[in-house]
Phi, psi and omega in degrees: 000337202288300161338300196290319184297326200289301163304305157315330166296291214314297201292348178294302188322288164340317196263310191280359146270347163248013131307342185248354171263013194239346192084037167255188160270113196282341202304319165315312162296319199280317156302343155260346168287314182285316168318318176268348168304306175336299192273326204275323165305310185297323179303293170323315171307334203248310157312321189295315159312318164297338204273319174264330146338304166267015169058039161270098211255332203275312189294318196270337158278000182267338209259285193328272203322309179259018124325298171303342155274316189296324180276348175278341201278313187304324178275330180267000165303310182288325181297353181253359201254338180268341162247014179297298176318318199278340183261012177257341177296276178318332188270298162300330163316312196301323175263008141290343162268357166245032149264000000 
């Protein structure tokens, strides 16, 4: 399940940078692309559980260690890459207002 939240992030992610590159309102993608990092994390969490529930100790020393990086480097890639727009926002206002 993790898989499916983690690829719906990515293209939510996608949509909500070419939503802000065409000039609409982007806020909305940008709220369900962090909303599904969100579920994609929860998800993962809840396979780690099922994991120690059944003592499969083998699975969580093949997985966890490099999971836990790849989901830390992937969430704050998607949080920066979904606020991105809002400082890009902010940056051209300014300069439109000191032309």
């Amino acid at each position: 399940m993790w898989i499916i939240f983690g690829l719906l992030a990515i293209g939510a992610t996608l949509f909500n940078l070419y939503t802000f590159s065409t000039g609409k309102d982007y806020k909305l993608a940008m709220a369900i692309a962090l909303s599904l990092t969100a579920l994609t994390l929860c998800a993962e969490y809840s396979l780690i559980a099922m994991w120690v529930e059944a003592e499969d100790w083998a699975a969580l020393a093949d997985v966890v260690p490099g999971m836990e990086r790849a989901l830390w480097v992937l969430t704050m890639s998607s949080i920066g890459l979904n606020v991105l727009p809002i400082f890009l926002e902010r940056a051209k206002e300014k300069q439109k207002s000191k032309a």
